[in-house]
C-alpha positions as CSV (number, residue, x, y, z in Angstrom):
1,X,-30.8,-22.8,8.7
2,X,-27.8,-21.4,6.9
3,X,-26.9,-18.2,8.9
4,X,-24.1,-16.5,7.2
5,X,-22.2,-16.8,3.9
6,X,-19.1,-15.4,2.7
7,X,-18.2,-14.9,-0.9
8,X,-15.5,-14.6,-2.6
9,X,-14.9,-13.2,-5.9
10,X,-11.8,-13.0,-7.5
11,X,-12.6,-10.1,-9.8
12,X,-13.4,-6.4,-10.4
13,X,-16.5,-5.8,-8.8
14,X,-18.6,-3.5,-9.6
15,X,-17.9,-4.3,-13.3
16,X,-20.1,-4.2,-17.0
17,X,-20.1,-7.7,-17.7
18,X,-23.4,-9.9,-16.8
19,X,-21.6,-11.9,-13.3
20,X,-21.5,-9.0,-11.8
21,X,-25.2,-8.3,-11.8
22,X,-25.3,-12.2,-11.3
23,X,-23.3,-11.6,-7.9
24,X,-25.1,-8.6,-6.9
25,X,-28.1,-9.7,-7.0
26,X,-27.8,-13.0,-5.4
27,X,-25.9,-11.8,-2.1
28,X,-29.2,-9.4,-2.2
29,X,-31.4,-12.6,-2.7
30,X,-29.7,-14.6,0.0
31,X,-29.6,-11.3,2.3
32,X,-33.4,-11.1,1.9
33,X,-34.0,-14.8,2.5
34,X,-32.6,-14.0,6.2
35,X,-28.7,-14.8,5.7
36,X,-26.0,-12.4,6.9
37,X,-23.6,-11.9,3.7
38,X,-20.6,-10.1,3.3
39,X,-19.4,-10.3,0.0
40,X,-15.5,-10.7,-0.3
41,X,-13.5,-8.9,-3.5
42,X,-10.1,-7.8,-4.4
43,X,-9.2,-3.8,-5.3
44,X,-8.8,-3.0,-8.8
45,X,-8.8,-0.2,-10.4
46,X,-12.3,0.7,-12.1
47,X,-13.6,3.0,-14.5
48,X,-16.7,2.9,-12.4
49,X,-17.3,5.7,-10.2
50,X,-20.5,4.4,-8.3
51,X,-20.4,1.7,-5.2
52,X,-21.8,-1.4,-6.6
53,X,-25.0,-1.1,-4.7
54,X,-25.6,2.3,-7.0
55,X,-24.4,0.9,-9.8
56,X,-26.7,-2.2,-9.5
57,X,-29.4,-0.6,-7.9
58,X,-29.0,-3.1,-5.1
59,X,-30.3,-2.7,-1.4
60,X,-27.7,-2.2,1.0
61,X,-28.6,-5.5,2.9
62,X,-25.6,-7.5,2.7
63,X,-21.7,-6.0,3.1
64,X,-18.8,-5.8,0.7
65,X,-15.6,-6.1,1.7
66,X,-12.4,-5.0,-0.1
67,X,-9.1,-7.1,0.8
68,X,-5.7,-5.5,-0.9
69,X,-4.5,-6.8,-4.2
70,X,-2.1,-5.6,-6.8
71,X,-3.5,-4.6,-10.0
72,X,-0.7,-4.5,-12.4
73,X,-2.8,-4.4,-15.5
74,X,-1.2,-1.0,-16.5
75,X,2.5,-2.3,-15.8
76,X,3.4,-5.5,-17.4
77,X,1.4,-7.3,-20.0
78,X,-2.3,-9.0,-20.0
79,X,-1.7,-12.6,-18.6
80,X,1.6,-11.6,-16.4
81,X,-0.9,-8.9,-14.7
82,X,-4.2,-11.3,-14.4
83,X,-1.4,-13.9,-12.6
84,X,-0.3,-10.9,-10.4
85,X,-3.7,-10.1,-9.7
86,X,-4.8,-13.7,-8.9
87,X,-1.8,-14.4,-6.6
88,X,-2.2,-11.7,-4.5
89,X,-5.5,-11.5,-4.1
90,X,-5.6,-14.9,-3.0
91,X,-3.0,-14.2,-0.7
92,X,-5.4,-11.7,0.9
93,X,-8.4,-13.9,0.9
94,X,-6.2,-16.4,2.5
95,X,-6.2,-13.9,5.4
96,X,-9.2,-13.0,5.6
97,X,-10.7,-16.6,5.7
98,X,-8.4,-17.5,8.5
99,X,-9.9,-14.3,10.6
100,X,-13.8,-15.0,9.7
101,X,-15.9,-17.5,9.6
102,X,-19.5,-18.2,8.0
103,X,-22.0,-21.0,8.1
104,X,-21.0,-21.6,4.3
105,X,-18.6,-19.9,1.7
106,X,-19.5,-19.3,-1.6
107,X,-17.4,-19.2,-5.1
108,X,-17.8,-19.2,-8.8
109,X,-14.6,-18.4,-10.0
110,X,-12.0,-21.3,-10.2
111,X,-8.9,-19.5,-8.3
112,X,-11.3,-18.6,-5.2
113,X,-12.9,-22.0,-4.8
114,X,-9.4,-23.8,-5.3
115,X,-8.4,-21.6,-2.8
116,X,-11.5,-22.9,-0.3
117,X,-10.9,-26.7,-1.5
118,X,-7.4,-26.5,0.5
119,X,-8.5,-24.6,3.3
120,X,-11.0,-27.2,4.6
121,X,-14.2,-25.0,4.7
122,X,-17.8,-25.8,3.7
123,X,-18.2,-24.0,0.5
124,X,-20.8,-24.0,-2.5
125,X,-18.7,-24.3,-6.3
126,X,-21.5,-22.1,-8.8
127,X,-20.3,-22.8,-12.0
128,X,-20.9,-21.3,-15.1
129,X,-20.6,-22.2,-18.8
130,X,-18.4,-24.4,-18.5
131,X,-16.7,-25.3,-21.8
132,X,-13.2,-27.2,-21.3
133,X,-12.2,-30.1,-23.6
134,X,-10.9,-32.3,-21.3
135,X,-10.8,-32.9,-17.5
136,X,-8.2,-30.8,-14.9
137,X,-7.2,-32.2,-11.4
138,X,-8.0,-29.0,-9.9
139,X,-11.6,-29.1,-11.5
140,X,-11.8,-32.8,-10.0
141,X,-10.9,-31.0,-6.5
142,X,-13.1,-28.4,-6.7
143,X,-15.8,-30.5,-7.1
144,X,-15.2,-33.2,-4.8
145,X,-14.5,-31.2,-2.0
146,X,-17.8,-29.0,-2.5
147,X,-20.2,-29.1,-0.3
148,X,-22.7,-28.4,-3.4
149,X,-22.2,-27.5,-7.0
150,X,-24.6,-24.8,-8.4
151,X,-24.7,-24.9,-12.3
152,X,-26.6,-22.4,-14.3
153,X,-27.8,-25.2,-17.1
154,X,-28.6,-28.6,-17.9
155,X,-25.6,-28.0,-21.1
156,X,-23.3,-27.0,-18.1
157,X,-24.3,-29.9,-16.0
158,X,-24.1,-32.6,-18.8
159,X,-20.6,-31.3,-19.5
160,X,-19.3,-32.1,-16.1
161,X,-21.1,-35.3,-15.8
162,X,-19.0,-36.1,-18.9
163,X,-15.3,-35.0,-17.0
164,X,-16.7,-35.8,-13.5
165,X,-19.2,-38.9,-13.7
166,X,-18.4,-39.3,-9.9
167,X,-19.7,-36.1,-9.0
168,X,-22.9,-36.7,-7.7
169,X,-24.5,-33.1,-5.7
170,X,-25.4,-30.8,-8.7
171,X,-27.8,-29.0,-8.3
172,X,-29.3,-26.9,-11.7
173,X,-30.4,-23.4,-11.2
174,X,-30.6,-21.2,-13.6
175,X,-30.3,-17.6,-13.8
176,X,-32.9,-15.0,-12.6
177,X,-34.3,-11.5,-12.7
178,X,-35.7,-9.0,-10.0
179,X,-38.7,-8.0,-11.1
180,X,-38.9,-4.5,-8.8
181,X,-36.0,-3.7,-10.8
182,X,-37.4,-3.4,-14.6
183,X,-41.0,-2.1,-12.9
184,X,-40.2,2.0,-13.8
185,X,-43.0,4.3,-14.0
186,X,-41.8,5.2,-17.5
187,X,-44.3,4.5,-20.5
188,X,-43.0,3.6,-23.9
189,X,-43.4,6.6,-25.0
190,X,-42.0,8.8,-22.4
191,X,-38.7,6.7,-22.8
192,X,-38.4,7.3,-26.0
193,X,-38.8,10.8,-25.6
194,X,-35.9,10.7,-22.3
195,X,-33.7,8.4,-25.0
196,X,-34.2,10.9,-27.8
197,X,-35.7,7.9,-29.8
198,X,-38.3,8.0,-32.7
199,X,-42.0,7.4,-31.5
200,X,-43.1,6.1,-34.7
201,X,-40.7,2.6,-35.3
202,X,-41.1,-0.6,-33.9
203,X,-37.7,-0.7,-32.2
204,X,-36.0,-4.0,-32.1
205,X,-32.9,-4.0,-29.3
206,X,-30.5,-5.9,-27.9
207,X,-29.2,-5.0,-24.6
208,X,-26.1,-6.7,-23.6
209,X,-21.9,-6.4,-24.7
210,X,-20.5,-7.2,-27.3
211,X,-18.4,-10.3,-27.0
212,X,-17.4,-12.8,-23.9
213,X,-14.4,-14.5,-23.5
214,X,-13.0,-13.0,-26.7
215,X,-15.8,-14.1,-28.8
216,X,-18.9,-12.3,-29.9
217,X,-22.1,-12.7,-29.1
218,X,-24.0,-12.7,-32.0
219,X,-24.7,-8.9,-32.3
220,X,-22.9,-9.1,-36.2
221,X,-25.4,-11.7,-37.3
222,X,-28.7,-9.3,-35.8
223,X,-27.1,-6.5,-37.7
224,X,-27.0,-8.3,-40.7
225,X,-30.8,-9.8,-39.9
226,X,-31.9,-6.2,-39.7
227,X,-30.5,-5.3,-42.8
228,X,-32.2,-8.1,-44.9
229,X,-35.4,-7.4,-43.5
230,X,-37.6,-6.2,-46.2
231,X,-40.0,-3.8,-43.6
232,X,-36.6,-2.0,-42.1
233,X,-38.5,1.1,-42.9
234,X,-40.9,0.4,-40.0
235,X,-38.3,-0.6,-37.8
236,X,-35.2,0.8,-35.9
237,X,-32.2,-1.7,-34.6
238,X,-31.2,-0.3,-31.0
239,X,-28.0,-2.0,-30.0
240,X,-27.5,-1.3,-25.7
241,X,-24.0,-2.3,-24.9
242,X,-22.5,0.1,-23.2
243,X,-25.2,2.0,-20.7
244,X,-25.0,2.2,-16.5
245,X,-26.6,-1.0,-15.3
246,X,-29.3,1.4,-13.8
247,X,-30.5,2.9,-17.2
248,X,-31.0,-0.3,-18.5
249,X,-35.0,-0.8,-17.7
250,X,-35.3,2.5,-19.5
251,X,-33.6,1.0,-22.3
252,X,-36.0,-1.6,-22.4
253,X,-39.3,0.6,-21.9
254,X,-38.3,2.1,-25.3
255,X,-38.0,-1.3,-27.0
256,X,-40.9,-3.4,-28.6
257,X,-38.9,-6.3,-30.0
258,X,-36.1,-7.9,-27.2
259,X,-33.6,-10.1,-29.3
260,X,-30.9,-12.4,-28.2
261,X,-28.4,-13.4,-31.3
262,X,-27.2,-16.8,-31.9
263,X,-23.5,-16.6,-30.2
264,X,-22.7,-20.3,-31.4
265,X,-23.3,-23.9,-30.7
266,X,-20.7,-24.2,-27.5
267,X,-22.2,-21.2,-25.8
268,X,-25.7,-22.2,-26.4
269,X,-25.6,-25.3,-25.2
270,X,-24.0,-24.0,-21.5
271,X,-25.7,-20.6,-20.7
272,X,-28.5,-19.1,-18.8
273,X,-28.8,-15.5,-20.2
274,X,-29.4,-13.2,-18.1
275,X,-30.6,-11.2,-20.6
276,X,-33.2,-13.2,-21.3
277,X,-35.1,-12.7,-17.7
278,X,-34.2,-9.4,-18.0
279,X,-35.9,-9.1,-21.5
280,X,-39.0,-10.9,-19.7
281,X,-39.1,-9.2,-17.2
282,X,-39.8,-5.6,-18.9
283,X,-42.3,-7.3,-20.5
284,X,-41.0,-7.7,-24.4
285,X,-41.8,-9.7,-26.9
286,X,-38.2,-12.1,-27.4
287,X,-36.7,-13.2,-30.4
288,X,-34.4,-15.8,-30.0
289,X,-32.1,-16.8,-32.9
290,X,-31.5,-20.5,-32.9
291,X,-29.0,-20.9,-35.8
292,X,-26.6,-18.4,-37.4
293,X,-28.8,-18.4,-40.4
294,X,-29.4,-14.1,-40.2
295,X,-31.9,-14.3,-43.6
296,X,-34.3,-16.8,-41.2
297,X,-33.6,-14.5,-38.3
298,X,-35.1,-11.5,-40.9
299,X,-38.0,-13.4,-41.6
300,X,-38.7,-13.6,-38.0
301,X,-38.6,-10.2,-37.2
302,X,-40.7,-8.8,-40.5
303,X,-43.5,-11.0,-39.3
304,X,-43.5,-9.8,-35.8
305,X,-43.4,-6.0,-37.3
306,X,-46.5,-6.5,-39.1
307,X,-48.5,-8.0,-36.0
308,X,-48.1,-5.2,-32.8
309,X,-51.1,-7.2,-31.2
310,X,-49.0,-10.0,-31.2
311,X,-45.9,-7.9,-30.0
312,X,-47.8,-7.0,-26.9
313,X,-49.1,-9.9,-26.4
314,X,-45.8,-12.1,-26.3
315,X,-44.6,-9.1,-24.0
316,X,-47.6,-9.5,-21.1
317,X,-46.9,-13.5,-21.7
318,X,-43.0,-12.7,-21.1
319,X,-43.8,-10.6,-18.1
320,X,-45.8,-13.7,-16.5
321,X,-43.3,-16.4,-17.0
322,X,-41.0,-13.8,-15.5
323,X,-42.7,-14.5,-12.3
324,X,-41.1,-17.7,-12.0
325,X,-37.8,-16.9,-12.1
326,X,-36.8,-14.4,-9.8
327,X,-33.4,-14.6,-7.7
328,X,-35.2,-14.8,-4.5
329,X,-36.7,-17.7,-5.5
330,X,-33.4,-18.8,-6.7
331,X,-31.8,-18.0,-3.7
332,X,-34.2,-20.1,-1.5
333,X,-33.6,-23.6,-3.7
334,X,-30.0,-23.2,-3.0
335,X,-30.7,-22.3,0.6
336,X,-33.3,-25.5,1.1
337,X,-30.3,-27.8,-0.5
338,X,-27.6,-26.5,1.9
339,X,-30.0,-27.4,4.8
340,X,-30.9,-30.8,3.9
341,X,-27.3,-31.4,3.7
342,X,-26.9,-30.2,7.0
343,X,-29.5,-32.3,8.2
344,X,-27.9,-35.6,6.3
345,X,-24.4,-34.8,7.9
Protein backbone atom coordinates (compact mmCIF):
# COMPACT_ATOMS: atom_id res chain seq x y z
CA UNK A 1 0.00 0.00 0.00
CA UNK A 2 1.27 3.45 -1.01
CA UNK A 3 1.49 5.36 2.40
CA UNK A 4 2.48 8.80 1.79
CA UNK A 5 2.99 11.10 -1.24
CA UNK A 6 4.52 14.31 -1.64
CA UNK A 7 3.73 16.76 -4.37
CA UNK A 8 5.24 19.19 -5.85
CA UNK A 9 3.93 22.05 -7.76
CA UNK A 10 5.78 24.54 -9.19
CA UNK A 11 3.16 27.20 -9.40
CA UNK A 12 0.75 29.65 -7.63
CA UNK A 13 -1.52 27.69 -5.68
CA UNK A 14 -4.48 28.50 -4.79
CA UNK A 15 -4.93 30.03 -8.35
CA UNK A 16 -8.26 30.53 -11.06
CA UNK A 17 -7.07 28.33 -13.64
CA UNK A 18 -8.63 24.66 -13.88
CA UNK A 19 -5.05 22.63 -12.39
CA UNK A 20 -5.46 24.01 -9.47
CA UNK A 21 -8.91 22.52 -8.75
CA UNK A 22 -7.28 19.49 -10.60
CA UNK A 23 -4.52 19.45 -7.63
CA UNK A 24 -6.83 20.19 -4.92
CA UNK A 25 -8.89 17.81 -5.38
CA UNK A 26 -6.79 14.89 -6.11
CA UNK A 27 -4.42 15.30 -2.90
CA UNK A 28 -8.14 15.31 -1.26
CA UNK A 29 -8.94 12.06 -3.33
CA UNK A 30 -5.62 10.36 -2.39
CA UNK A 31 -5.96 11.69 1.32
CA UNK A 32 -9.42 10.00 1.45
CA UNK A 33 -8.19 6.71 -0.10
CA UNK A 34 -5.93 6.39 3.14
CA UNK A 35 -2.54 8.16 1.97
CA UNK A 36 -0.83 10.76 4.06
CA UNK A 37 -0.22 13.82 1.58
CA UNK A 38 1.44 16.95 1.98
CA UNK A 39 1.25 18.95 -0.90
CA UNK A 40 4.51 20.95 -1.74
CA UNK A 41 4.31 24.70 -3.46
CA UNK A 42 6.34 27.80 -3.84
CA UNK A 43 5.13 31.49 -2.29
CA UNK A 44 3.79 33.84 -4.75
CA UNK A 45 2.14 36.60 -4.37
CA UNK A 46 -1.81 36.06 -4.99
CA UNK A 47 -4.68 38.06 -5.44
CA UNK A 48 -6.50 35.33 -3.52
CA UNK A 49 -7.23 36.00 -0.05
CA UNK A 50 -8.65 32.53 1.00
CA UNK A 51 -6.38 29.26 1.98
CA UNK A 52 -6.79 26.92 -0.85
CA UNK A 53 -8.88 24.59 1.13
CA UNK A 54 -11.60 27.69 1.35
CA UNK A 55 -11.09 28.63 -1.90
CA UNK A 56 -11.69 25.02 -3.16
CA UNK A 57 -13.95 23.94 -0.73
CA UNK A 58 -11.62 21.17 0.07
CA UNK A 59 -11.44 19.08 3.34
CA UNK A 60 -8.50 19.74 5.39
CA UNK A 61 -7.27 16.11 5.10
CA UNK A 62 -4.03 16.38 3.47
CA UNK A 63 -1.21 19.35 4.36
CA UNK A 64 0.16 22.20 2.23
CA UNK A 65 3.42 23.20 2.58
CA UNK A 66 4.92 26.62 1.46
CA UNK A 67 8.83 26.47 0.73
CA UNK A 68 10.39 30.25 -0.09
CA UNK A 69 10.73 31.39 -3.61
CA UNK A 70 11.26 34.74 -5.27
CA UNK A 71 8.46 36.12 -7.12
CA UNK A 72 9.82 38.74 -9.26
CA UNK A 73 6.83 39.07 -11.57
CA UNK A 74 6.45 42.86 -10.55
CA UNK A 75 10.37 43.59 -11.06
CA UNK A 76 11.71 42.53 -14.29
CA UNK A 77 9.83 41.35 -17.24
CA UNK A 78 7.41 38.16 -17.93
CA UNK A 79 9.91 35.28 -18.87
CA UNK A 80 13.06 36.76 -16.89
CA UNK A 81 10.53 36.54 -13.68
CA UNK A 82 8.89 32.99 -14.52
CA UNK A 83 12.91 31.79 -14.80
CA UNK A 84 13.43 33.57 -11.36
CA UNK A 85 10.57 32.01 -10.07
CA UNK A 86 11.41 28.49 -11.45
CA UNK A 87 15.03 28.63 -10.24
CA UNK A 88 14.43 29.34 -6.89
CA UNK A 89 11.78 27.44 -6.17
CA UNK A 90 13.45 24.55 -7.25
CA UNK A 91 16.25 25.44 -5.18
CA UNK A 92 13.84 25.12 -2.25
CA UNK A 93 12.18 22.01 -3.23
CA UNK A 94 15.59 20.70 -3.64
CA UNK A 95 15.74 21.15 0.22
CA UNK A 96 12.96 20.08 1.13
CA UNK A 97 13.13 16.66 -0.75
CA UNK A 98 16.53 16.07 0.82
CA UNK A 99 14.81 16.55 4.55
CA UNK A 100 11.46 14.27 3.71
CA UNK A 101 10.65 11.46 2.41
CA UNK A 102 7.37 9.70 0.98
CA UNK A 103 6.40 6.33 -0.28
CA UNK A 104 6.07 8.15 -3.88
CA UNK A 105 6.35 11.83 -5.18
CA UNK A 106 4.13 13.20 -7.40
CA UNK A 107 4.49 15.98 -10.32
CA UNK A 108 2.78 17.47 -13.33
CA UNK A 109 4.71 20.31 -14.12
CA UNK A 110 7.96 19.69 -16.20
CA UNK A 111 10.47 21.82 -13.95
CA UNK A 112 9.34 19.80 -10.67
CA UNK A 113 9.46 16.34 -12.15
CA UNK A 114 12.96 17.17 -13.97
CA UNK A 115 13.83 18.14 -10.73
CA UNK A 116 12.74 14.43 -9.16
CA UNK A 117 14.29 12.58 -12.38
CA UNK A 118 17.89 13.82 -10.99
CA UNK A 119 17.34 13.23 -7.52
CA UNK A 120 16.70 9.47 -7.75
CA UNK A 121 13.26 9.25 -6.10
CA UNK A 122 10.16 7.22 -7.05
CA UNK A 123 7.92 9.67 -8.60
CA UNK A 124 4.54 9.58 -10.71
CA UNK A 125 4.98 12.19 -14.13
CA UNK A 126 0.81 13.42 -14.66
CA UNK A 127 0.92 15.02 -17.82
CA UNK A 128 -1.44 17.11 -19.37
CA UNK A 129 -2.17 18.28 -22.92
CA UNK A 130 0.65 17.71 -24.14
CA UNK A 131 1.19 19.56 -27.52
CA UNK A 132 5.02 19.91 -28.50
CA UNK A 133 6.14 19.34 -32.10
CA UNK A 134 8.98 17.47 -31.67
CA UNK A 135 10.80 15.40 -28.95
CA UNK A 136 13.11 17.13 -25.86
CA UNK A 137 15.79 15.18 -23.94
CA UNK A 138 14.41 16.32 -20.78
CA UNK A 139 10.88 15.00 -21.82
CA UNK A 140 12.70 11.62 -22.74
CA UNK A 141 14.12 11.84 -18.94
CA UNK A 142 11.16 12.56 -17.39
CA UNK A 143 9.54 9.78 -18.71
CA UNK A 144 12.03 7.10 -18.47
CA UNK A 145 12.88 7.69 -15.13
CA UNK A 146 9.12 7.69 -13.93
CA UNK A 147 7.98 5.30 -12.02
CA UNK A 148 4.36 5.85 -13.81
CA UNK A 149 3.12 8.38 -16.27
CA UNK A 150 -0.51 9.62 -15.66
CA UNK A 151 -2.07 11.21 -18.83
CA UNK A 152 -5.42 12.87 -18.77
CA UNK A 153 -6.33 11.51 -22.55
CA UNK A 154 -5.94 8.94 -25.16
CA UNK A 155 -4.87 12.44 -27.66
CA UNK A 156 -2.23 13.09 -24.87
CA UNK A 157 -1.15 9.55 -24.76
CA UNK A 158 -0.91 9.00 -28.60
CA UNK A 159 1.25 12.11 -28.75
CA UNK A 160 3.91 10.74 -26.56
CA UNK A 161 3.79 7.42 -28.02
CA UNK A 162 4.66 9.32 -31.22
CA UNK A 163 8.06 11.21 -29.35
CA UNK A 164 8.53 8.37 -26.90
CA UNK A 165 7.62 4.90 -28.60
CA UNK A 166 9.91 3.31 -25.83
CA UNK A 167 7.86 4.52 -23.18
CA UNK A 168 5.88 1.73 -22.12
CA UNK A 169 3.88 2.54 -18.22
CA UNK A 170 1.08 5.00 -19.26
CA UNK A 171 -1.46 4.87 -17.70
CA UNK A 172 -4.83 7.03 -19.09
CA UNK A 173 -7.02 8.70 -16.57
CA UNK A 174 -8.95 11.28 -17.22
CA UNK A 175 -10.15 14.01 -15.30
CA UNK A 176 -12.91 13.94 -12.59
CA UNK A 177 -15.59 15.71 -10.47
CA UNK A 178 -16.69 15.59 -6.75
CA UNK A 179 -19.97 15.10 -6.83
CA UNK A 180 -20.72 16.47 -2.85
CA UNK A 181 -19.36 19.46 -4.23
CA UNK A 182 -22.11 20.61 -7.01
CA UNK A 183 -24.95 18.81 -4.60
CA UNK A 184 -26.25 22.58 -3.02
CA UNK A 185 -29.56 22.81 -1.62
CA UNK A 186 -30.29 25.67 -4.01
CA UNK A 187 -33.18 25.14 -6.61
CA UNK A 188 -33.07 26.76 -10.01
CA UNK A 189 -35.08 29.12 -9.16
CA UNK A 190 -33.74 30.28 -5.86
CA UNK A 191 -30.27 30.80 -7.72
CA UNK A 192 -31.49 32.78 -9.99
CA UNK A 193 -33.11 34.90 -7.56
CA UNK A 194 -29.40 34.87 -5.22
CA UNK A 195 -27.70 35.67 -9.00
CA UNK A 196 -30.10 38.47 -9.71
CA UNK A 197 -30.92 36.37 -12.93
CA UNK A 198 -34.31 36.36 -15.01
CA UNK A 199 -36.63 33.36 -14.03
CA UNK A 200 -38.24 33.27 -17.29
CA UNK A 201 -35.10 32.37 -19.97
CA UNK A 202 -33.64 29.22 -20.74
CA UNK A 203 -30.07 30.24 -19.70
CA UNK A 204 -27.35 28.87 -21.69
CA UNK A 205 -23.70 29.28 -19.72
CA UNK A 206 -20.39 28.63 -19.91
CA UNK A 207 -18.39 28.37 -16.82
CA UNK A 208 -14.73 28.49 -17.31
CA UNK A 209 -11.77 31.45 -18.35
CA UNK A 210 -11.25 32.82 -21.04
CA UNK A 211 -8.20 31.58 -22.90
CA UNK A 212 -5.18 29.04 -21.88
CA UNK A 213 -1.85 29.25 -22.77
CA UNK A 214 -2.48 32.54 -24.66
CA UNK A 215 -5.16 31.17 -26.73
CA UNK A 216 -8.90 31.28 -26.29
CA UNK A 217 -11.07 28.82 -25.57
CA UNK A 218 -13.83 29.15 -27.76
CA UNK A 219 -16.07 31.53 -25.77
CA UNK A 220 -15.95 34.18 -29.18
CA UNK A 221 -17.39 31.45 -31.36
CA UNK A 222 -20.49 30.64 -28.41
CA UNK A 223 -21.07 34.36 -28.46
CA UNK A 224 -21.35 34.51 -31.96
CA UNK A 225 -23.61 31.03 -31.89
CA UNK A 226 -25.87 32.85 -29.47
CA UNK A 227 -26.28 35.70 -31.64
CA UNK A 228 -27.43 33.66 -34.83
CA UNK A 229 -29.79 31.80 -32.96
CA UNK A 230 -33.19 32.67 -34.26
CA UNK A 231 -35.12 31.97 -30.52
CA UNK A 232 -32.49 34.40 -28.57
CA UNK A 233 -35.59 35.94 -27.25
CA UNK A 234 -36.19 32.85 -25.10
CA UNK A 235 -32.76 32.52 -24.18
CA UNK A 236 -30.03 34.34 -22.09
CA UNK A 237 -26.05 33.61 -22.71
CA UNK A 238 -24.40 33.51 -19.11
CA UNK A 239 -20.65 33.65 -19.51
CA UNK A 240 -18.87 32.52 -15.76
CA UNK A 241 -15.31 33.34 -16.00
CA UNK A 242 -14.31 35.08 -13.32
CA UNK A 243 -16.35 33.87 -10.01
CA UNK A 244 -14.71 32.21 -6.49
CA UNK A 245 -14.33 28.56 -7.22
CA UNK A 246 -16.97 28.08 -4.37
CA UNK A 247 -19.86 30.07 -6.14
CA UNK A 248 -19.45 28.08 -8.98
CA UNK A 249 -22.28 25.20 -8.21
CA UNK A 250 -24.61 28.18 -7.80
CA UNK A 251 -23.63 29.27 -11.12
CA UNK A 252 -24.61 26.19 -12.47
CA UNK A 253 -28.01 25.76 -10.50
CA UNK A 254 -29.08 28.91 -12.44
CA UNK A 255 -28.14 27.38 -15.80
CA UNK A 256 -30.35 25.01 -18.09
CA UNK A 257 -28.02 24.70 -21.05
CA UNK A 258 -23.97 23.83 -19.98
CA UNK A 259 -21.84 24.54 -23.18
CA UNK A 260 -18.27 23.83 -23.86
CA UNK A 261 -16.93 25.90 -27.20
CA UNK A 262 -14.80 24.46 -29.75
CA UNK A 263 -11.11 25.79 -28.60
CA UNK A 264 -9.49 24.09 -31.79
CA UNK A 265 -8.29 20.92 -33.31
CA UNK A 266 -4.75 20.73 -31.05
CA UNK A 267 -6.57 21.26 -27.81
CA UNK A 268 -9.34 18.88 -28.57
CA UNK A 269 -7.55 16.19 -29.38
CA UNK A 270 -5.37 16.39 -25.81
CA UNK A 271 -7.79 17.54 -23.03
CA UNK A 272 -9.98 16.25 -20.37
CA UNK A 273 -12.15 19.19 -19.39
CA UNK A 274 -12.85 19.61 -16.33
CA UNK A 275 -15.56 21.46 -17.10
CA UNK A 276 -17.21 19.00 -18.57
CA UNK A 277 -17.65 16.69 -15.14
CA UNK A 278 -18.33 19.62 -13.56
CA UNK A 279 -21.19 20.48 -16.06
CA UNK A 280 -22.39 16.77 -15.37
CA UNK A 281 -22.22 16.75 -12.32
CA UNK A 282 -24.85 19.73 -11.62
CA UNK A 283 -26.87 17.88 -13.67
CA UNK A 284 -27.09 20.02 -17.11
CA UNK A 285 -27.89 19.28 -20.29
CA UNK A 286 -24.17 19.81 -22.39
CA UNK A 287 -23.63 21.10 -25.64
CA UNK A 288 -20.47 20.40 -26.95
CA UNK A 289 -19.27 22.18 -30.08
CA UNK A 290 -17.32 19.92 -32.33
CA UNK A 291 -16.17 22.24 -35.17
CA UNK A 292 -15.74 26.08 -35.16
CA UNK A 293 -18.75 26.19 -37.47
CA UNK A 294 -20.88 28.87 -34.66
CA UNK A 295 -24.21 28.87 -37.35
CA UNK A 296 -24.25 24.68 -36.66
CA UNK A 297 -23.47 25.38 -33.00
CA UNK A 298 -26.95 27.87 -33.23
CA UNK A 299 -28.85 25.30 -34.63
CA UNK A 300 -27.98 23.21 -31.77
CA UNK A 301 -29.00 25.27 -29.17
CA UNK A 302 -32.57 26.61 -30.88
CA UNK A 303 -33.50 23.00 -30.91
CA UNK A 304 -32.74 22.27 -27.34
CA UNK A 305 -34.68 25.71 -26.39
CA UNK A 306 -37.75 24.42 -27.83
CA UNK A 307 -37.62 20.93 -25.99
CA UNK A 308 -37.20 21.69 -21.80
CA UNK A 309 -38.27 17.91 -21.44
CA UNK A 310 -35.43 17.11 -23.19
CA UNK A 311 -33.22 19.69 -21.31
CA UNK A 312 -33.98 17.94 -18.15
CA UNK A 313 -33.70 14.96 -19.29
CA UNK A 314 -30.09 15.12 -20.76
CA UNK A 315 -29.41 16.93 -17.31
CA UNK A 316 -30.61 13.68 -14.88
CA UNK A 317 -28.70 11.51 -17.75
CA UNK A 318 -25.48 13.90 -17.16
CA UNK A 319 -25.93 13.65 -13.48
CA UNK A 320 -25.68 9.64 -13.77
CA UNK A 321 -22.72 9.29 -15.99
CA UNK A 322 -21.27 11.74 -13.51
CA UNK A 323 -21.22 8.78 -11.14
CA UNK A 324 -18.47 7.28 -12.87
CA UNK A 325 -16.06 9.73 -12.80
CA UNK A 326 -15.34 10.97 -9.62
CA UNK A 327 -11.73 11.78 -8.33
CA UNK A 328 -11.82 9.23 -5.65
CA UNK A 329 -12.37 6.76 -8.09
CA UNK A 330 -9.58 8.34 -9.98
CA UNK A 331 -7.50 8.42 -7.23
CA UNK A 332 -7.82 4.65 -6.46
CA UNK A 333 -6.72 3.54 -10.30
CA UNK A 334 -3.58 5.38 -9.86
CA UNK A 335 -3.20 4.04 -6.35
CA UNK A 336 -3.87 0.18 -7.54
CA UNK A 337 -1.08 0.88 -10.48
CA UNK A 338 1.53 2.16 -7.98
CA UNK A 339 1.01 -1.14 -5.92
CA UNK A 340 1.28 -3.60 -8.54
CA UNK A 341 4.46 -2.03 -9.41
CA UNK A 342 5.53 -2.38 -6.09
CA UNK A 343 4.70 -5.85 -6.09
CA UNK A 344 6.64 -6.41 -9.72
CA UNK A 345 9.86 -4.68 -8.31
Amino acid sequence: MTKSIIYIFNGRFPTEKAHGVQIANMCQAFARAGVAVTLVVPYRNNAIRQDAFEYYGAKRNFKIQYVGALDAMHIVPGKIAHAIQTLTSMISFFWYLLMYQADVFYARDPASLLLLSFLGRPYVAELHDYRARQPRWWMKRILKKAKKIVVNSEGTRTLLMNHYSDITKVLVAPNGVDLDFFDISETREQARTKLQLPQDKIIIGYVGRLEVAGRDKGVPMLQDAFERMQLRAKAELLLVTSVPYKQVPLYLRAIDIAVIPFPGVQHAKTTSPIKMFEYMAAGKAIVVADSSDSQRLAETLDALVTDPERIKNLGLQAREEAKSHTWDQRARVIIKELVLLRNLD
